[in-house]
N, C-alpha and C positions, 0 to 999 in steps of 0.2 A: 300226767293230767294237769290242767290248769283250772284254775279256783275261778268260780264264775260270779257276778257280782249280784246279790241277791234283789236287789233293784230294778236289775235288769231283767232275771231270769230268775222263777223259783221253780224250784223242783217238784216232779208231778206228785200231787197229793197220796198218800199213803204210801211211800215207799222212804225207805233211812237212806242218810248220806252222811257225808263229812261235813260239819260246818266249821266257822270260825266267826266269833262276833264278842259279844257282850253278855255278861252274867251279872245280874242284879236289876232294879230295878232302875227306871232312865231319870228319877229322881237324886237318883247317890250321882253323889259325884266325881267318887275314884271308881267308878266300874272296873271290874277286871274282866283281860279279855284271856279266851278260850277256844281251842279246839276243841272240839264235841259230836259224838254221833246223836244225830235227830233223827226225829220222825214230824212228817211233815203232815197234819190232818187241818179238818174243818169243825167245828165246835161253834154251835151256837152262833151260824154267819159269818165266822170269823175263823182265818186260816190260821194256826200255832204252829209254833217246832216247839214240839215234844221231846224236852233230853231224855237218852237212855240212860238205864242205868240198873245196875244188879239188888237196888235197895228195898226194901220192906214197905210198900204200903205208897198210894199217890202223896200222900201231903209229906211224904219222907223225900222221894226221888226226883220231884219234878219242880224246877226252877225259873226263876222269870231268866227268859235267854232272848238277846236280840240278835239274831246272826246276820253280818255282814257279805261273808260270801259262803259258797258252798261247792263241793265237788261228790260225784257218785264214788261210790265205795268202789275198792278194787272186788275184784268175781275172788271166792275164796280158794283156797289150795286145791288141787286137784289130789286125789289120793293114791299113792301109788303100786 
């Protein structure tokens, strides 16, 4: 799969993917960057990637993320 440039191309609203961008806010000025699974919604006029993550409670697990590109997940294992 190839990482698609999120500028270009955002991915269809309410569905997870791989991204890769920025964690923090666009103020700091050593941002670190990250792969991350999103979720892509709309909120109040305005589109977010939503990180995932296994944590306890919104203001615990959800981070300011700016993602640069992004690719769909792979399909998951088949069972055998």
């Amino acid at each position: 799969m190839e990482w698609i440039k999120f500028s270009e191309e955002k991915p269809p609203l309410k569905t997870s993917f791989l991204a890769y961008g920025y964690v923090g806010y666009d103020w700091e000025i050593n941002r670190e960057k990250k792969m991350l699974q999103c979720y892509l919604k709309e909120q109040y006029g305005k589109i977010e990637c939503e990180i995932e993550c296994e944590c306890s409670g919104n203001e615990f697990d959800r981070g300011e993320f700016s993602p640069t590109h992004w690719m769909p997940l792979p399909e998951e294992p088949k069972e055998e």
